[in-house]
C-alpha positions in Angstrom: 22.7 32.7 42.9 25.3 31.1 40.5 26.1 28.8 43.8 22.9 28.1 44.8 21.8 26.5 40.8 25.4 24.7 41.3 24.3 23.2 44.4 20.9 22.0 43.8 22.7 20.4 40.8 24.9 18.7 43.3 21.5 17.5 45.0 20.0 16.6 42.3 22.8 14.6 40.5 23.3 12.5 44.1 19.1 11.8 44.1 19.9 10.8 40.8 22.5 8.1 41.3 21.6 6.8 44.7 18.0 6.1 43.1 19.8 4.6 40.2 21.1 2.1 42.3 17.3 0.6 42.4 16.2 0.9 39.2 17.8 -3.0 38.2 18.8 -2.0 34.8 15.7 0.5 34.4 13.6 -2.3 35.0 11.7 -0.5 38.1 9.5 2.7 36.7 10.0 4.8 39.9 13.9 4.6 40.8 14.1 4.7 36.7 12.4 8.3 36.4 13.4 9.5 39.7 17.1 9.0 37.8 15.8 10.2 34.6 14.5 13.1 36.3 17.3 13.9 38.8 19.6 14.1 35.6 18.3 16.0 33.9 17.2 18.7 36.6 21.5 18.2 37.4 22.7 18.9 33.6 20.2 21.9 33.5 21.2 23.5 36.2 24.7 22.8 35.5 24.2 24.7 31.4 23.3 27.9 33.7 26.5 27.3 36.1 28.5 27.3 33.2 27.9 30.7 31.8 29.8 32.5 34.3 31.9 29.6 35.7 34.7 27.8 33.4 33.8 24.4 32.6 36.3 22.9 34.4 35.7 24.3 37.4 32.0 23.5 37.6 32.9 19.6 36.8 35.2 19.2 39.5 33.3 21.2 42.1 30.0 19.0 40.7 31.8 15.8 40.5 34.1 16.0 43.3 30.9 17.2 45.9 28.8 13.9 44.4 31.3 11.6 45.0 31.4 12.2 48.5 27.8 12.8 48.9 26.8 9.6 47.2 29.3 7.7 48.8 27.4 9.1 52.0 24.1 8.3 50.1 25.6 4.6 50.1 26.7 4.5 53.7 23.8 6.1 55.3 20.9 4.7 52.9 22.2 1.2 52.0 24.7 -0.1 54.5 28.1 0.2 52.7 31.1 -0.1 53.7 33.8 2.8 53.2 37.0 1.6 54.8 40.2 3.9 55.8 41.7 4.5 52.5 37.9 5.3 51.0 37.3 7.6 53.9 41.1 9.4 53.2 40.3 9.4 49.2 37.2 11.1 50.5 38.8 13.5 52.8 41.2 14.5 49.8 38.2 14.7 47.2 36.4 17.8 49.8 40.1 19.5 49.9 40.2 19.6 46.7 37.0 21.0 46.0 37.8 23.8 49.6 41.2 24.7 47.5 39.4 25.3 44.6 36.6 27.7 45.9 38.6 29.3 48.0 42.2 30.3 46.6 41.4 29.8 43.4 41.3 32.6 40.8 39.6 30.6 38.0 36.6 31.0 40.2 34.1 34.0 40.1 32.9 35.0 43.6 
């Protein structure tokens, strides 16, 4: 269950910024509470993950996940670019997050 709350925090935290990329300096109500929102769903569901995860681990499986999925978000949703070395930082970002889950021991299973 632990993983499921860690990745609908993921989701929720890549809604998040990929609508704040809309909201022109909270200036447009929807993208600015679909943000607001999204947060705050994330950081929720991320004070539950913590109570049987370390900290640490949580942040980089949350952070390094939403990189990658946001810059996905900005590829598929509005036209960016990601060149090679974006797409190998990438790469290196998800085996970082694989290593983590699966060899480490910091992790509870």
């Amino acid at each position: 269950m632990i993983y499921l709350y860690l990745a609908a925090a993921i989701v929720a935290e890549v809604i998040a910024t990929s609508a704040l990329a809309k909201t022109d300096g909270f200036t447009n109500l929807w993208p600015s509470l679909l943000s607001v929102a999204g947060y705050t769903v994330a950081f929720f569901l991320l004070s539950l993950v913590t109570r049987t995860m370390p900290v640490g681990i949580v942040y980089a499986v949350w952070s390094g996940a939403g990189i990658v999925l946001v810059a996905m978000a900005g590829w598929l949703l509005f036209g960016q670019k990601l060149d090679l070395a974006a797409i190998i930082g990438l790469a290196m970002i998800v085996a970082g997050v694989l290593i983590i889950n699966l060899l480490s021991k910091s992790v509870t299973h």
